[in-house]
C-alpha positions in Angstrom: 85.2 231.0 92.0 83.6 227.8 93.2 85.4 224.8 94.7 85.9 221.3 92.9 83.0 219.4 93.1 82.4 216.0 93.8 80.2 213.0 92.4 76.8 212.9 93.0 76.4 210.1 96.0 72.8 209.5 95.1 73.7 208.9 91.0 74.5 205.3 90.0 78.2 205.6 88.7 79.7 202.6 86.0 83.1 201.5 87.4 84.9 198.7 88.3 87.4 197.7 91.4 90.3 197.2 88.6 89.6 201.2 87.8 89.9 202.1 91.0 93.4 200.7 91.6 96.3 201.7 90.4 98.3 200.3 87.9 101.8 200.4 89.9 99.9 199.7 93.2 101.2 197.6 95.8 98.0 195.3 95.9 98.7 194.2 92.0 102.2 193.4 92.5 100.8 191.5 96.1 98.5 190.0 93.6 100.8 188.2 90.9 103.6 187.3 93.6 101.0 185.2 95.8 99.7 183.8 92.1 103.0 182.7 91.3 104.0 180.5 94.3 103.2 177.1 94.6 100.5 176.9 97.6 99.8 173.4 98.0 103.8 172.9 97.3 104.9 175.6 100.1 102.0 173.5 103.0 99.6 176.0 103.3 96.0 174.3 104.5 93.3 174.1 102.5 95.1 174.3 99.7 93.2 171.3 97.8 89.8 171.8 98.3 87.8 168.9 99.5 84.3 167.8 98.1 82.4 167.4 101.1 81.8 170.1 103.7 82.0 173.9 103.6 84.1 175.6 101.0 87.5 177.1 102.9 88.8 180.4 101.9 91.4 179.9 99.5 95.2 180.2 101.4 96.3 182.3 98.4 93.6 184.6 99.0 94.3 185.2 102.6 98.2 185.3 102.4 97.4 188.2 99.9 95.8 190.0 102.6 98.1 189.3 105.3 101.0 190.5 102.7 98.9 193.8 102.4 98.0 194.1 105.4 101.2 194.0 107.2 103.0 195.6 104.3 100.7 198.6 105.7 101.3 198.1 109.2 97.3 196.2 109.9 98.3 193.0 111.8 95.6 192.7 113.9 92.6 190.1 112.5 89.7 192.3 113.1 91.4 195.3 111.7 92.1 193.3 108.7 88.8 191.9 108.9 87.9 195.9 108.5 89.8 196.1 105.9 88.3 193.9 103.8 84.5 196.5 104.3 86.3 199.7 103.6 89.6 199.3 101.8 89.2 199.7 97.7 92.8 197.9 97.7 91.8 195.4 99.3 88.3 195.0 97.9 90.0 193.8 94.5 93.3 191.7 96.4 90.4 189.6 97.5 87.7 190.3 94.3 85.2 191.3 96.9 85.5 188.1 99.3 84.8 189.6 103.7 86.6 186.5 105.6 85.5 187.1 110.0 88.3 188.1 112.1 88.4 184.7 113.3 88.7 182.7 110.1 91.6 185.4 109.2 93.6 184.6 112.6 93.4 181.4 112.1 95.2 181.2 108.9 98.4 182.7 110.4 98.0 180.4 113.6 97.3 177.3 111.3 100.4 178.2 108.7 103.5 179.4 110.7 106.2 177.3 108.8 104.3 177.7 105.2 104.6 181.1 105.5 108.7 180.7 106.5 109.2 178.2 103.4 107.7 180.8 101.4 110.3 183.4 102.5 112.6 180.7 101.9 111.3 179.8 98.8 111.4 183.9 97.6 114.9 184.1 99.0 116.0 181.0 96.3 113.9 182.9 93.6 115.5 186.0 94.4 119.2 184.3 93.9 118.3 183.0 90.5 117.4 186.3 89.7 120.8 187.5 90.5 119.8 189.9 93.2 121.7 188.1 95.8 124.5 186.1 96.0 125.6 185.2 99.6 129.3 186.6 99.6 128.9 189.1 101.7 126.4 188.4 104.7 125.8 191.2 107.2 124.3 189.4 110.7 122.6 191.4 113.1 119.8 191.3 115.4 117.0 193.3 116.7 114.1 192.9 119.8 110.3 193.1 119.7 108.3 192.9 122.9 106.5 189.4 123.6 102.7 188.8 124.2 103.8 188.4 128.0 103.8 191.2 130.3 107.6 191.6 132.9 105.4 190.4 136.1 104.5 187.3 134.5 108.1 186.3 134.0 110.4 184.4 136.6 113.5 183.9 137.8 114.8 182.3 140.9 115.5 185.8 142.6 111.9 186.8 141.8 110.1 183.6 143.3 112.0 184.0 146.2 111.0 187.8 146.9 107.7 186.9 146.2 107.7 183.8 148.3 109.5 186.0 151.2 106.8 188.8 150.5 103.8 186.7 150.8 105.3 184.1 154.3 105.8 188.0 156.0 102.0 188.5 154.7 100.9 184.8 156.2 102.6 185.6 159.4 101.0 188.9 159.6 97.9 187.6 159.4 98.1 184.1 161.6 99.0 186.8 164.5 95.8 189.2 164.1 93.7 185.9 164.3 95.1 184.8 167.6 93.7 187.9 169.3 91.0 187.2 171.5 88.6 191.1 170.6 87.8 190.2 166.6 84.3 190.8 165.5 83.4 187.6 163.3 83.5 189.8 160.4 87.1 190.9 161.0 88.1 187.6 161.3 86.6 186.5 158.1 88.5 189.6 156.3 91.9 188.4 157.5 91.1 184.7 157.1 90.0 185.6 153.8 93.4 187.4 153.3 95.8 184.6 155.1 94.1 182.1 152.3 94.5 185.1 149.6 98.3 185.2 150.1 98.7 181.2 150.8 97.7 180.6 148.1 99.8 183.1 146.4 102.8 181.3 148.0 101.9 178.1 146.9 101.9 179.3 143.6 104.8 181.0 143.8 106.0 177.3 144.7 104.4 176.0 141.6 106.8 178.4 139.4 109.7 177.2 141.7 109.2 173.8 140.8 108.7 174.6 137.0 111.5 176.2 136.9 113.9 173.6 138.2 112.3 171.0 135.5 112.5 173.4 132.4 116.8 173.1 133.1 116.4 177.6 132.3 117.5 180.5 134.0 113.8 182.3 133.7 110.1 180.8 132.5 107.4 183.0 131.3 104.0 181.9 132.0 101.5 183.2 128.7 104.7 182.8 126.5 107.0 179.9 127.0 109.5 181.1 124.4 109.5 184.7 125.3 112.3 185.5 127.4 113.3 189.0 129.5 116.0 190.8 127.2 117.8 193.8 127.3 116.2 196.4 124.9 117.3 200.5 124.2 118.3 202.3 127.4 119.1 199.3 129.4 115.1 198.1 130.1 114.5 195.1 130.5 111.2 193.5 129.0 110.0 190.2 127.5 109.9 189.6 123.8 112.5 187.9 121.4 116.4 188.9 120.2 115.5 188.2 116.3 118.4 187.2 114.1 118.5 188.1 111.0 121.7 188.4 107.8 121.1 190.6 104.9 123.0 190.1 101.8 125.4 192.7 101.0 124.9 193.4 97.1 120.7 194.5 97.4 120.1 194.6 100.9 117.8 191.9 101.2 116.8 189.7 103.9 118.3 185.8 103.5 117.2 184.4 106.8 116.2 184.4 110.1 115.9 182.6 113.8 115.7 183.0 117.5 118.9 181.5 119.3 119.0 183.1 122.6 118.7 186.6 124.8 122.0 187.6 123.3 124.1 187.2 120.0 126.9 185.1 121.9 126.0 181.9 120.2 124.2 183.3 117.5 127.1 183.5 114.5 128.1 180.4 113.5 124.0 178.9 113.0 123.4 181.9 111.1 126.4 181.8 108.5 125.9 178.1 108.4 122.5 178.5 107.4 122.9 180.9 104.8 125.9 179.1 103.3 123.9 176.2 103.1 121.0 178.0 101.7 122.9 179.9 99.1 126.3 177.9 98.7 128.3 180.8 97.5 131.5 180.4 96.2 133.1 182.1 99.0 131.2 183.9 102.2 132.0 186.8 104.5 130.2 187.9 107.3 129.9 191.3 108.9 128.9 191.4 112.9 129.2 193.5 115.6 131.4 193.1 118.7 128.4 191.2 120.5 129.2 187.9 118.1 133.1 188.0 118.6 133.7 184.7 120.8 136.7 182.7 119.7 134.6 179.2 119.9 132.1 180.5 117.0 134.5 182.4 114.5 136.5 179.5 115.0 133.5 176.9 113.9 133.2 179.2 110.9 136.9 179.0 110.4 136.4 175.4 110.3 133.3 175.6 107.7 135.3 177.9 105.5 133.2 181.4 106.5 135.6 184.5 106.4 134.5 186.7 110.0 134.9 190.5 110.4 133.7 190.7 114.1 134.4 193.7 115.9 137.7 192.7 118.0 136.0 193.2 121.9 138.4 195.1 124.4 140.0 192.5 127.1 138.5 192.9 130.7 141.0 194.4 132.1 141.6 197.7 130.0 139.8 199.6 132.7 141.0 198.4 135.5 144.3 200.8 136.0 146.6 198.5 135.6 148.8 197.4 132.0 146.4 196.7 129.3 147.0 193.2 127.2 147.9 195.7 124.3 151.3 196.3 126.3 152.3 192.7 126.5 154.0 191.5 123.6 152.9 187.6 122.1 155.4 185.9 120.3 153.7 183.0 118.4 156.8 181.1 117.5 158.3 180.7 120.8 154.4 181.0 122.4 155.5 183.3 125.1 154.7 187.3 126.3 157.4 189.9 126.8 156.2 192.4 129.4 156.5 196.0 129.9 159.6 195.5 131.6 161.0 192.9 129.0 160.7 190.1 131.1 159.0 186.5 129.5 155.8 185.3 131.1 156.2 181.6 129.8 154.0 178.8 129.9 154.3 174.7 130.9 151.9 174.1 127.8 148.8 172.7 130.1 145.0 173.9 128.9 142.9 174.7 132.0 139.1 174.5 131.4 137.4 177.9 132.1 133.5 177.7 131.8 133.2 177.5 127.4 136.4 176.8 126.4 140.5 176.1 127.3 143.1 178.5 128.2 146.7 178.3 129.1 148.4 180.6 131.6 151.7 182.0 131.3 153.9 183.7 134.0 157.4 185.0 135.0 159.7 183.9 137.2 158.5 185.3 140.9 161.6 187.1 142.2 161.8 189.0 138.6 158.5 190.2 139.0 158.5 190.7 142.9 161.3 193.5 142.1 160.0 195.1 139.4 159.5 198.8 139.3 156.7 198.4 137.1 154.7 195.6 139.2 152.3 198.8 140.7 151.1 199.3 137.5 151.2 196.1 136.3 149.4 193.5 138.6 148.1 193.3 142.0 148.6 189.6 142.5 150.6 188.3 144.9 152.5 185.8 143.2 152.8 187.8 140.0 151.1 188.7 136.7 149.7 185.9 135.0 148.6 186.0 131.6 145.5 183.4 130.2 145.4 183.4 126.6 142.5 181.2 125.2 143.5 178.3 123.3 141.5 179.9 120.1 142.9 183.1 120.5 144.8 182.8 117.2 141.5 182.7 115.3 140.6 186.1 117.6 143.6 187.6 116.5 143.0 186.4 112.7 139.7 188.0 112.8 141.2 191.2 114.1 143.8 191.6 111.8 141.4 191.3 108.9 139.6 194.1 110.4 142.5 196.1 110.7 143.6 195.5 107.2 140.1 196.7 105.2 138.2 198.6 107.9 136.5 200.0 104.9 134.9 196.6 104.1 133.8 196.0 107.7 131.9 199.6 107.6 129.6 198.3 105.4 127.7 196.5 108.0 125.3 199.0 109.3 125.1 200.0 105.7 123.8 195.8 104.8 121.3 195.7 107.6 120.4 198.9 110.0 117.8 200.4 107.0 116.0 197.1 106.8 115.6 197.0 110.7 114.5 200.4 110.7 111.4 200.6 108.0 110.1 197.0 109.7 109.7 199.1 113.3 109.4 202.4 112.5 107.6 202.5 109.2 105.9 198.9 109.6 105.6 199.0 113.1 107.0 195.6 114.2 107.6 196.3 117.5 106.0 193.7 119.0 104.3 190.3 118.3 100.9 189.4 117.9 101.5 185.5 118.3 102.9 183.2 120.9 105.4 180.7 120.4 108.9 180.8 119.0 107.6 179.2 115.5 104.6 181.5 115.1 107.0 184.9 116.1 109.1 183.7 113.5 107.0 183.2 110.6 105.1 186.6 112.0 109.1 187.9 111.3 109.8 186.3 108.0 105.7 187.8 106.8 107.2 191.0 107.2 110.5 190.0 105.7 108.7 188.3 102.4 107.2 191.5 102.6 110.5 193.9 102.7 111.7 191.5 100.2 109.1 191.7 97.5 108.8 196.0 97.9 112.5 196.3 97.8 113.0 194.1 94.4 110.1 196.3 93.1 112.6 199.8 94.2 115.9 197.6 92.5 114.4 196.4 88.7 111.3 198.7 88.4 107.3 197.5 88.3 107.2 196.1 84.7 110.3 194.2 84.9 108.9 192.7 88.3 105.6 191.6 86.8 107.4 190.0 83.4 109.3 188.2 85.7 106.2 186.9 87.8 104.6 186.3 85.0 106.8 183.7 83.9 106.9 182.2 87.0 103.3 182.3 87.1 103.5 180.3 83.3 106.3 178.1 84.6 103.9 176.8 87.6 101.0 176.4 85.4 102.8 174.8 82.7 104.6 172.2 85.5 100.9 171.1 86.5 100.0 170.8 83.2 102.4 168.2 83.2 101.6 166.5 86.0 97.6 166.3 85.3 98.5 165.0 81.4 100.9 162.1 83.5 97.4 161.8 85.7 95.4 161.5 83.1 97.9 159.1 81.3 97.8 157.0 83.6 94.0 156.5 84.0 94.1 156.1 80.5 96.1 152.7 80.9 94.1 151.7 83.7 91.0 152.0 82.1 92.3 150.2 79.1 94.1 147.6 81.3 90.1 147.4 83.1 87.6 147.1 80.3 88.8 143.8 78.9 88.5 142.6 82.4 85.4 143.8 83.2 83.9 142.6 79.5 84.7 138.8 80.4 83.9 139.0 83.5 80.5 140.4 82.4 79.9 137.3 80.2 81.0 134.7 82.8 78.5 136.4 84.5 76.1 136.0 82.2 76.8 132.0 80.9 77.0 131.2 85.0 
C-alpha cells in the first residue's frame, strides 16, 4: 500500500489565501474586530493618511498583526516581521503586505496609550453586550521581568558596597605604585587599573546622587520604571507587580495599572477605576490578604465598594505570648477584657504610627503586675498594652463579611488565577519587550484585548461574534457617513455663499 501523496511542487496550483484559512480561524475573527474599531477615534498614528510623502502602513493593518502575533506568543518585531514571509494566516490578516522589523516596532513604541483606549474601549463594548457587569470585581496581581538586568539596579546598601569595594581596590593599587622595583610596564597595568576602579567609584557616586534626587528607595538605570520585586520562591528580580480586576460573571479582564512593588496601596485605585468605568449598581471586590490595610478598605467604604480581603493575622500570633483573638473588644464601652478579665481602657488620644492613627489601651499596673497570667501574656514592664487602629472597625467589618459567606469570597482565584495563567504559560508573558511604565502597560492590556476577544469567541460561539462585529462594523461606517454628508453640506453652503461673490467681484474687475 502506498503512502498519501502530496502536490506536485513544480505544477501551478489555482488557490487563493481566503482558501487556505479557515473559516472559524483566529486571523478572521482578528480581522473583523480591528475593522470594527474606530482607529483614527482610539489615536493610533497614521491613521489619516497625508497627501504628500510616503504612504504609512495602515495602523489597522499592523494592530492586526500584533493581535495575532501575540495572541500566538510572537512579540518580538523581527519574528513578526517573519511572520509576515512564511505564515499563511498571516499572509491574508495583512492581504499579502511584508512591513521591516523596524517599521513593526515602531508602531507599538509610537501607540502605547491607543492600544490601552482600545482595551478600554472593548471592555465598554463588552458591557453593552451584557458579558460583564462590574458587581463582582476580583483584584489581583501578577510579575513579569523588566528589560533591566538585577546588577543594574540600586539601592543605597548596594552603592555603598560597591563604593566600599572599589576605595579597598583604589587603595590597593595607590600602595603597589609607591614601590620603588616596578618595570614601566607594571606600573602602567596598575595605573591603568587605579583609573579602571576610580572611575567605577565615581560612578557609583553618580547613582548616589541620582538616587537622593529621584525621592525612591531604588533606581534602575536601562529601565526607570522597573523596580526589584519579589517573584516565586522568594527571588528577587526587576520587572513590574501588574494589577489587574476580572469581572466575576465571564471572567474577563476590566482594567489594569502599575502602582507599586506590592498590593498595599493598590485596592482602592483599582476598584475606583472600575466603578468609574463600569458604574454598576452595586460593586464587590474579591482580594487576597496582601490588599487588607484598614486605610484603603476604608476609602472604598467611603466610595460605597463592598471588600472581601483576606483578614491578615496580627503580628504578634507567633510570638508565644496571648494572641489578640484572646482579648475581648467591647465597641460600646471601647475597652478590652483580658484573659484574666481585667479591662485594658483607653484616655481616647490617637497617636500617629507611620500611615495612620491608633489608640492604646491598658490596665491598671498593680492588676497586671500580679497577674498569674502576665508570663504568657506580655513581657513589658509596665504591662500589656493594646493599639487598636483607629480604622479597625472597617477591618473588622470586612472580616465579618468574610466569615459570613466564605463561599462568595472563594470565588476569587476562580475570577482571576486562569486568566493569569494562559497569558504566562500559554502566551508567554513573562517578561516585557518595552521600557517604560506606559509602554509595559499597553504591552499588558495587547495581551489582555487579546484574552478578551478569544474568550468572548469561547462564551457566544464564532457566528454570533461576527454578527455582532458586523454591526459594529455597519454602525461605524454608517456614523462617518454622517459626518462626510454634514462635510459635504457644508461645502455646499460655502460654495453657494462664494459664487455670488466671486461673480461680482469678477465684473468689478472687469468695468475697473
Amino acid at each position: 500500500m502506498s503512502h498519501v501523496q502530496g502536490i506536485d511542487r513544480d505544477q501551478v496550483t489555482m488557490i487563493s489565501l481566503g482558501e487556505m484559512v479557515d473559516r472559524n480561524s483566529v486571523a478572521r475573527i482578528i480581522d473583523l474586530f480591528v475593522d470594527a474599531m474606530p482607529i483614527a477615534k482610539l489615536g493610533f498614528r497614521y491613521a489619516d493618511p497625508t497627501a504628500n510623502g510616503r504612504a504609512a502602513y495602515a495602523p489597522a493593518d499592523m494592530l492586526k498583526l500584533y493581535m495575532y502575533g501575540y495572541r500566538h506568543g510572537i512579540r518580538s518585531s523581527r519574528k513578526l516581521e517573519a511572520a509576515c514571509k512564511v505564515n499563511i494566516e498571516v499572509m491574508w490578516l495583512l492581504k499579502g503586505l511584508r512591513p521591516d522589523d523596524r517599521t513593526i516596532a515602531r508602531f507599538r513604541k509610537d501607540n502605547p496609550k491607543a492600544i490601552s483606549k482600545a482595551f478600554r474601549y472593548f471592555v465598554l463594548i463588552l458591557k453593552d453586550w451584557d458579558l460583564l457587569d462590574g458587581t463582582t470585581v476580583a483584584i489581583d496581581s501578577f510579575k513579569i521581568r523588566a528589560q533591566n538586568s538585577l546588577k543594574n539596579n540600586l539601592n543605597q546598601k548596594r552603592i555603598d558596597r560597591q563604593s566600599a569595594y572599589h576605595q579597598e581596590k583604589i587603595e590597593n593599587y595607590l600602595k603597589a605604585l609607591d614601590g620603588d622595583d616596578l618595570q614601566e610596564e607594571e606600573r602602567e597595568e596598575l595605573q591603568q587599573k587605579h583609573d579602571h576602579h576610580q572611575g567605577r567609584k565615581e560612578h557609583f557616586a553618580q547613582m548616589e546622587q541620582q538616587l537622593k534626587d529621584s525621592g525612591e528607595k531604588q533606581i534602575s538605570l536601562t529601565d526607570p520604571d522597573a523596580k526589584a520585586v519579589v517573584f516565586q520562591r522568594n527571588s528577587i528580580q526587576v520587572g513590574y507587580n501588574i494589577q489587574a480586576a476580572c469581572d466575576g460573571k465571564n471572567k474577563l479582564f476590566i482594567h489594569s495599572d502599575v502602582l507599586g512593588v506590592n498590593d498595599t496601596h493598590a485596592l482602592h485605585p483599582m476598584a475606583k477605576e472600575v466603578k468609574d468605568l463600569l458604574q454598576p449598581p452595586t460593586m464587590t471586590t474579591l482580594t487576597d490578604k496582601g490588599y487588607t490595610t484598614a486605610e484603603q478598605l476604608g476609602r472604598c467604604e467611603q466610595d460605597g465598594i463592598i471588600t472581601y480581603s483576606a483578614p491578615k493575622d496580627h503580628s504578634a500570633a507567633d510570638n508565644g505570648l496571648f494572641n489578640l483573638d484572646a482579648f475581648t473588644y467591647n465597641q460600646k464601652n471601647d475597652h478590652f477584657t483580658c484573659p484574666a478579665g481585667e479591662l485594658l481602657t483607653t484616655n481616647g488620644t490617637h497617636y500617629r504610627k507611620g500611615d495612620y492613627h491608633v489608640k492604646h489601651y491598658k490596665t491598671k499596673p498593680k492588676n497586671c503586675r500580679n497577674c498569674p497570667l502576665r508570663d504568657a501574656c506580655t513581657r513589658n514592664k509596665s504591662g500589656k498594652i493594646i493599639e487598636r487602629s483607629a480604622s479597625q472597625s472597617v477591618l473588622e467589618r470586612n472580616r465579618l463579611r468574610i466569615e459570613a459567606d466564605p463561599q462568595y469570597y472563594r470565588q476569587r482565584q476562580q475570577i482571576t488565577e486562569h486568566q493569569f495563567g494562559t497569558l504566562k504559560r500559554q502566551w508567554g508573558f513573562t517578561y516585557a519587550l518595552m521600557k517604560r511604565k506606559v509602554n509595559v502597560l499597553a504591552e499588558v492590556e495587547l495581551n489582555m484585548l487579546n484574552y478578551n476577544l478569544i474568550r468572548t469567541l469561547s462564551i457566544i460561539g464564532p457566528d454570533e461574534l461576527r454578527k455582532k462585529l458586523s454591526l459594529l462594523i455597519s454602525t461605524l461606517f454608517g456614523f462617518m457617513k454622517t459626518l462626510l454628508d454634514l462635510h459635504m453640506a457644508f461645502i455646499g453652503l460655502i460654495s453657494q455663499t462664494y459664487t455670488p461673490f466671486r461673480n461680482s467681484y469678477s465684473q468689478n474687475l472687469v468695468i475697473s
